[in-house]
C-alpha positions in Angstrom: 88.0 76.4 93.9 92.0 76.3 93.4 92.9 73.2 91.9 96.5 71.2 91.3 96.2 73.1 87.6 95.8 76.6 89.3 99.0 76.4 91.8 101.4 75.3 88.7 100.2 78.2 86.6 100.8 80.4 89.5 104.0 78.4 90.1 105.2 79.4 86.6 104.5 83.0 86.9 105.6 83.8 90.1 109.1 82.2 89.0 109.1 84.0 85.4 108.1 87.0 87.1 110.7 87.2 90.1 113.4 85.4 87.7 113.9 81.9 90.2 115.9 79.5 89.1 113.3 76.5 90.3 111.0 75.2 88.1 107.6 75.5 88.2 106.8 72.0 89.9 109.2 73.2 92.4 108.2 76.1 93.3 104.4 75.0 93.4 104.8 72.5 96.1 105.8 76.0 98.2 103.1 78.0 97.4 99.9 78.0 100.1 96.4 78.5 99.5 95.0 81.2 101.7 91.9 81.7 99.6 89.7 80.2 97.0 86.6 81.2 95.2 84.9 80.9 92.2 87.3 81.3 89.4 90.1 83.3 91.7 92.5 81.6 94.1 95.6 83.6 95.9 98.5 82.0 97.0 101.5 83.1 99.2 104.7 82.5 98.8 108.4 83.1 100.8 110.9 83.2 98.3 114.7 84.2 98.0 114.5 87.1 96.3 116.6 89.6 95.0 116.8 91.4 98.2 116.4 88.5 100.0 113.7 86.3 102.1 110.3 88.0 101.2 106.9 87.3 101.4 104.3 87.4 97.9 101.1 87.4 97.2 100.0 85.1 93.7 96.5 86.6 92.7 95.2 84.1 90.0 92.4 84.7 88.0 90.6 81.5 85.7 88.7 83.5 82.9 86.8 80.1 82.0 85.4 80.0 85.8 85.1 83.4 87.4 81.5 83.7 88.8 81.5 87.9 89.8 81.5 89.1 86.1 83.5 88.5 82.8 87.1 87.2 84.1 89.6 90.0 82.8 87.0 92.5 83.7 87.5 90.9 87.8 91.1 90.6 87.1 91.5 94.4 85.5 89.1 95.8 88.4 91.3 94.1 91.3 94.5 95.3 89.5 93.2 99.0 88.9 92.3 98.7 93.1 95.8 98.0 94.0 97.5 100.4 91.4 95.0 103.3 93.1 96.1 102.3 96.5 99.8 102.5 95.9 99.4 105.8 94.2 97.3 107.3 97.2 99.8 105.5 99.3 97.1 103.4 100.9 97.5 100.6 102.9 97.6 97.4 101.3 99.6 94.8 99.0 101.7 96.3 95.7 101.6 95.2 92.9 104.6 93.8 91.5 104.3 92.5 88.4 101.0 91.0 86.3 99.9 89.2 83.1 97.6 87.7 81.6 96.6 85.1 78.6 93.7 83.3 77.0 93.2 80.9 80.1 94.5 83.2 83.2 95.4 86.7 84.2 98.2 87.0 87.4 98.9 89.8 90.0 102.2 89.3 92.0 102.2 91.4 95.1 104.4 91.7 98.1 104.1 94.6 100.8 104.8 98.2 101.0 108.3 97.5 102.2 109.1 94.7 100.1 108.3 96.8 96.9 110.1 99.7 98.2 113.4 97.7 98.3 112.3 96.1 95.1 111.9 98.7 93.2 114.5 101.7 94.8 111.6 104.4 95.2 109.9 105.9 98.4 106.2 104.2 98.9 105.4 106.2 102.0 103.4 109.2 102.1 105.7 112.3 102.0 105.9 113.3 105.4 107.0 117.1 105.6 109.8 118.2 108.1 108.4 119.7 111.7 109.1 123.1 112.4 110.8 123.1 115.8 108.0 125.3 117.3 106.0 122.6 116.5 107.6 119.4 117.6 105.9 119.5 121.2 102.7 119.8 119.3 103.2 117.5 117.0 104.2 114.6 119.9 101.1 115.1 121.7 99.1 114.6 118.9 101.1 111.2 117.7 100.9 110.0 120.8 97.4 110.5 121.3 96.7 109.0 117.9 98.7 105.7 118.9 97.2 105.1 121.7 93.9 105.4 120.4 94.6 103.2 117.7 96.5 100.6 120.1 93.4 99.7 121.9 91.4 99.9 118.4 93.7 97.1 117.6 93.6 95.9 121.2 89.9 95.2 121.3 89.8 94.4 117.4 92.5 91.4 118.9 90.3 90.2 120.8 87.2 89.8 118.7 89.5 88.1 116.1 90.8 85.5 118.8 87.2 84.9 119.7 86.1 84.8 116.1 88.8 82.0 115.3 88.7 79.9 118.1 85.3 79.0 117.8 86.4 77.0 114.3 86.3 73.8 114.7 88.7 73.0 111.9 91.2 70.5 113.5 94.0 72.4 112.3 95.5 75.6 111.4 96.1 74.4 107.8 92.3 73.8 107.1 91.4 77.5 108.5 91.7 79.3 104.9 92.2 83.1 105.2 89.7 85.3 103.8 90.7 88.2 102.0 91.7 90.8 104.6 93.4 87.9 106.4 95.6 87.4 103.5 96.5 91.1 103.5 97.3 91.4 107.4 99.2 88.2 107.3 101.1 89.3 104.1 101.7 92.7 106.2 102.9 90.9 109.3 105.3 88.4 107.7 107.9 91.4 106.2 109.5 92.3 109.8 110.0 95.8 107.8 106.1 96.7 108.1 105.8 98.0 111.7 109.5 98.9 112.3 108.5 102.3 113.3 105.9 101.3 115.2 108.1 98.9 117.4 110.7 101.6 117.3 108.2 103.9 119.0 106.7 101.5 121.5 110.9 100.6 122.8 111.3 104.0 123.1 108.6 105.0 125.2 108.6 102.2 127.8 112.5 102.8 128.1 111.8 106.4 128.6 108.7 105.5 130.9 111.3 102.9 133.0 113.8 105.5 133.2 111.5 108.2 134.4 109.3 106.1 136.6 109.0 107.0 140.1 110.6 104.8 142.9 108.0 102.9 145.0 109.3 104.1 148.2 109.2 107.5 146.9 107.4 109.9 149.0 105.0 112.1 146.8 104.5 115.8 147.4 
């Protein structure tokens, strides 16, 4: 279970590791608990960073209390995940900085955008140009794929909504996120994670608008 001793020590490395000027007690009172179990508690965090508002992950691990194996080995195995991800370009948080001492070992992580800015590189997949013989091709297939994966997320919406509202916590601040829900909401919160996907979706109901035939239209 997090506990008052947990948030300061994440308090104090997410400031040493993104340089803030607040102290830790400061910052602490900002952090939020999405998730807590034995011996590992992860915190988000909206901070001014160096390029601005951004959104972090505080993965913190207690070596004295972790109940799924020796506590660096939990702590070396989640950081060796992430580090895998962002080198197969994976979905998921990246890793931004960690540490670790006698009592505690710390992953800061943000999302694929945020550490892209962050750190000046290219965290996409490369994409390769399209021939022009192939554009046509290459539209139909996107577009099939988007769609697919639209109502995916449609229906997977929905089961979520159910899922949730049957809680009967009183308010959203007792409904702690599990894991994935702390990587979607981490996802959702840096406006720079579906930009191409909202791009895509103006574009095509303009172009549908545009191209849509009148209602009093006579077809032939």
């Amino acid at each position: 279970m997090a506990t008052e001793r947990h948030r300061f020590a994440a308090a104090a490395f997410l400031g040493q590791a993104l340089s803030l000027v607040d102290e830790p007690a400061a910052i602490a009172r900002d952090l939020e608990a999405v998730s807590a179990e034995a011996g590992v508690a992860v915190y988000a965090a909206e901070v001014e960073s160096s390029v601005g508002p951004a959104a972090f992950l505080v993965y913190l691990y207690d070596f004295a209390e972790t109940a799924v194996g020796p506590g660096r080995d939990r702590y070396q195995a989640d950081l060796d995940l992430l580090e895998t991800a962002r080198a197969r370009h994976a979905p998921g948080p990246r890793v931004v900085a960690d540490a670790a001492n006698d009592d505690f070992g710390f992953i800061l992580a943000t999302t694929p955008a945020t550490y892209q800015v962050l750190t000046g590189g290219d965290d996409a997949a490369p994409v390769a140009p399209i021939a022009p013989d192939e554009q046509v091709a290459r539209r139909r297939q996107a577009a099939a794929s988007l769609l697919r994966l639209l109502r995916e997320a449609e229906q997977e919406a929905g089961i979520w909504l159910q899922a949730d509202d049957a809680v009967t916590a009183a308010s959203d601040a007792e409904r702690k996120f599990t894991s994935e829900e702390t990587e979607l909401a981490l996802f959702l919160l840096d406006d720079r994670s579906i930009r191409q996907l909202l791009h895509v979706l103006d574009r095509i109901i303009r172009r549908a608008c545009a191209q849509a035939v009148p209602s009093d239209a006579t077809p032939e």
